[in-house]
C-alpha positions as semicolon CSV with decimal commas, in nm:
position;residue;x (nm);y (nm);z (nm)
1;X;-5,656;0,691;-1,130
2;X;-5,322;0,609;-0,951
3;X;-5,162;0,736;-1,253
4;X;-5,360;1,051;-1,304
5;X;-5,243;1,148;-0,958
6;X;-4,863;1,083;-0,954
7;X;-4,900;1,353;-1,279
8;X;-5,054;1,602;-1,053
9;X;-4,859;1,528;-0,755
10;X;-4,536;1,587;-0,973
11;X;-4,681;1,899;-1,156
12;X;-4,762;2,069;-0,810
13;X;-4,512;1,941;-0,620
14;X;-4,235;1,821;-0,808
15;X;-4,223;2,180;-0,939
16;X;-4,171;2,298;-0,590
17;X;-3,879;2,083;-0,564
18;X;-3,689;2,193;-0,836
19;X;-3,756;2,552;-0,749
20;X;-3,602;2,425;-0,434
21;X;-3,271;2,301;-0,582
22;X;-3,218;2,565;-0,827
23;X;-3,283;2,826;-0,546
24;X;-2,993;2,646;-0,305
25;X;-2,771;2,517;-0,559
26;X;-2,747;2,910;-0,690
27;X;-2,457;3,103;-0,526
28;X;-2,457;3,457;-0,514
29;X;-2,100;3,594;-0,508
30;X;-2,044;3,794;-0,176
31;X;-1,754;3,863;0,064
32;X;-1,754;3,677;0,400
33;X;-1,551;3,745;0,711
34;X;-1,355;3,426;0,799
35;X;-1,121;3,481;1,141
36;X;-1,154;3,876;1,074
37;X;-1,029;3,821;0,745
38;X;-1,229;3,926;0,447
39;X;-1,258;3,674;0,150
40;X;-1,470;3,686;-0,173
41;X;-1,661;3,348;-0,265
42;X;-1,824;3,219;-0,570
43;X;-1,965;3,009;-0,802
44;X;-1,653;2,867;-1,026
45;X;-1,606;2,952;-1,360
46;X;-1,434;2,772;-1,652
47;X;-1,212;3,108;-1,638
48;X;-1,109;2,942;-1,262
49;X;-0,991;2,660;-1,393
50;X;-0,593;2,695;-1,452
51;X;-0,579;2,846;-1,075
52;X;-0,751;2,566;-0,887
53;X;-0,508;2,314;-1,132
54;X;-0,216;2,516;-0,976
55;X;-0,418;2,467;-0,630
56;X;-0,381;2,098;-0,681
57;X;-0,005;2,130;-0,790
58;X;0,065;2,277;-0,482
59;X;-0,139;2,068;-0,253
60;X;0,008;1,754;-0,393
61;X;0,379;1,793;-0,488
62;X;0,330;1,919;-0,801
63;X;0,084;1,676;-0,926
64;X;-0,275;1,766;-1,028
65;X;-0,506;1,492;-0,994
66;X;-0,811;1,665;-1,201
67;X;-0,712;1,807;-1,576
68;X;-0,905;2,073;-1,728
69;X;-1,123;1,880;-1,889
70;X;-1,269;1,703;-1,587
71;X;-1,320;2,026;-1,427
72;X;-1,468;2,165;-1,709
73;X;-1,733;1,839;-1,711
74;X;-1,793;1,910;-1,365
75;X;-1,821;2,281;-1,403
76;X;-2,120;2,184;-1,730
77;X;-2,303;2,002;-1,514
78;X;-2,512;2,294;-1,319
79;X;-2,811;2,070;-1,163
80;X;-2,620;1,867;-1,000
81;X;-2,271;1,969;-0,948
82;X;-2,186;2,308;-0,726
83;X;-1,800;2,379;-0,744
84;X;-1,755;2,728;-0,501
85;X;-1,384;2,952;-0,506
86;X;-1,241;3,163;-0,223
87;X;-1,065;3,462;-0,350
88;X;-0,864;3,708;-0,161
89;X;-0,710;4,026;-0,359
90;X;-0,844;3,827;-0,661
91;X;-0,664;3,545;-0,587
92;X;-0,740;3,183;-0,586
93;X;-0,706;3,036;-0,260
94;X;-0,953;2,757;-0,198
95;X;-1,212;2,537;-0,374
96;X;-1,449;2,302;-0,322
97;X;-1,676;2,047;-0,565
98;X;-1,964;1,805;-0,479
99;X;-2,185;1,653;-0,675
100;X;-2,595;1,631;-0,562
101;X;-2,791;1,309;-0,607
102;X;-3,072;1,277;-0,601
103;X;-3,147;0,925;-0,621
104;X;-2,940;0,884;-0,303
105;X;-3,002;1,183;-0,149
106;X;-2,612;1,195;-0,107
107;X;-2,378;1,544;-0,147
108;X;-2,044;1,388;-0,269
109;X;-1,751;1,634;-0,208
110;X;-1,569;1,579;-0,496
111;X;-1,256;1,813;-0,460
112;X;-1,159;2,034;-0,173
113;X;-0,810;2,228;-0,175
114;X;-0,678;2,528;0,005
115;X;-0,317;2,688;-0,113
116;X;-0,067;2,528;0,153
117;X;0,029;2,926;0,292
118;X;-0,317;2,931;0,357
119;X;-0,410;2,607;0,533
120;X;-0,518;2,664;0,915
121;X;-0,719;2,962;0,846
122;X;-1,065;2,817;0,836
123;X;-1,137;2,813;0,463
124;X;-1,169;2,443;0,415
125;X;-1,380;2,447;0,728
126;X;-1,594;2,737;0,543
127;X;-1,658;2,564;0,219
128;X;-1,714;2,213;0,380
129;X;-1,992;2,391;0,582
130;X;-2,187;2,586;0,287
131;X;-2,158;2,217;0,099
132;X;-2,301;2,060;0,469
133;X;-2,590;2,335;0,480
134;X;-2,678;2,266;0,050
135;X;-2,686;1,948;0,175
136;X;-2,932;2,009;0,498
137;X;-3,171;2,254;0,283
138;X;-3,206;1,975;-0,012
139;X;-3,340;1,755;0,282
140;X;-3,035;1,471;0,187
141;X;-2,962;1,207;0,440
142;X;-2,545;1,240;0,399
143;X;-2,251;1,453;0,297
144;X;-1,974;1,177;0,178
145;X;-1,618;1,205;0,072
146;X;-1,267;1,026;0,016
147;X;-0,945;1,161;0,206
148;X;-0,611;1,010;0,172
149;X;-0,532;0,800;0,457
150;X;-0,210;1,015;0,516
151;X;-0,423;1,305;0,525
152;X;-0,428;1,336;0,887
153;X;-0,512;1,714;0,909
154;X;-0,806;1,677;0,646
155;X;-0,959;1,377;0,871
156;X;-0,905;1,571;1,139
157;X;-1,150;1,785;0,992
158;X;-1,403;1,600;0,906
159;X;-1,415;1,403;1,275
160;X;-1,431;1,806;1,382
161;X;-1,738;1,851;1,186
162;X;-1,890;1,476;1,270
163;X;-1,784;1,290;0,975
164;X;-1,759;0,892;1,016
165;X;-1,490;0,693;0,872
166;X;-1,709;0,385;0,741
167;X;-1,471;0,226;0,541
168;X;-1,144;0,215;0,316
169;X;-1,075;0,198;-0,067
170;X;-0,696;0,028;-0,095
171;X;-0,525;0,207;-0,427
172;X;-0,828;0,414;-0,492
173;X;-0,573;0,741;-0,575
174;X;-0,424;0,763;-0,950
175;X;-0,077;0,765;-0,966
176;X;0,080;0,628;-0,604
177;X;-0,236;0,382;-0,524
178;X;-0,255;0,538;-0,194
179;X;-0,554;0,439;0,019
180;X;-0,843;0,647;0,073
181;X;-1,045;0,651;0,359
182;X;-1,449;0,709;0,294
183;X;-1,600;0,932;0,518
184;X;-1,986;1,053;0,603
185;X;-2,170;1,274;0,735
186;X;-2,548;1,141;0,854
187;X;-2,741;1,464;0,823
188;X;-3,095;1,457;1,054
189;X;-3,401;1,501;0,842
190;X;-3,589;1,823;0,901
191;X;-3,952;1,827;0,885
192;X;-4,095;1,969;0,512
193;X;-4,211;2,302;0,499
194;X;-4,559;2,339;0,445
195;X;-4,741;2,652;0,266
């Protein structure tokens, strides 16, 4: 009997969930108004790919810490993966990734980079938020992510937008070892909707 109702349970409601999560994990592309400045956003594309590479190289000296091929991986993996651009004149100028479990009811930011010339503008703060609100409408308990300890502007940030440092990763980054510091977001759970 127990059995017989988990299947129905799951056929009328697990349905509803996935509608759910396709419906917020789909980005329409639009223009937004950030400081009186008009940007375009969207839903990466493997097309995006060499630009937010160059975003890394000049975010981090010249080094890129994601090739293509990890951002293509990332970019494959549509149910639980949402990678967003900011473009401005059709230019790349920002990006963010998370991934979406559902297990732990955790959004991970995976990547987040804005084109130094364009830092201090609000984008970052922008793309961390429509991650933080995917988050909220999914119902998930946390938004996490690693910074670089020396990353004082990026933390900075996060603490702005309620992040918690809760611990550190010593070496975690390829390449110089630096430390990261993990950081999370404890989102409040919101009542589910009924019909």
């Amino acid at each position: 009997m127990l059995k017989k109702f988990k299947i129905w349970y799951k056929n009328v409601f697990g349905s509803r969930r996935e509608l759910v999560r396709e419906e917020t994990m789909d980005v329409k592309n639009h223009r937004v108004e950030i400081h009186d400045v008009t940007y375009f956003v969207a839903k990466a594309l493997f097309t995006d790919i060499p630009e937010m590479i160059e975003i890394e190289r000049a975010v981090y000296a010249g080094q890129a810490p994601w090739d293509s091929t990890a951002f293509a991986n990332e970019l494959r993996r549509e149910k639980d993966r949402l990678y967003l651009v900011i473009r401005k004149n059709d230019k790349l100028l920002a990006f963010i990734g998370s991934t979406f479990d559902e297990r732990t009811r955790d959004a991970h930011i995976t990547n987040i980079a804005v084109l130094p010339e364009f830092q201090g503008r609000g984008l970052g703060r922008f793309l961390m938020g429509i991650m933080i609100k995917k988050a909220k409408q999914l119902n998930y308990k946390s938004v996490s992510l690693e910074v670089r300890v020396s990353n004082h502007n990026a933390q900075k940030l996060y603490r702005d937008l309620d992040f918690e440092q809760t611990g550190i990763k010593r070496g975690y980054y390829f390449g110089d070892h630096e430390d990261a510091a993990d950081m999370v977001l404890y989102l409040k759970e919101e009542p589910e909707e009924t019909d």
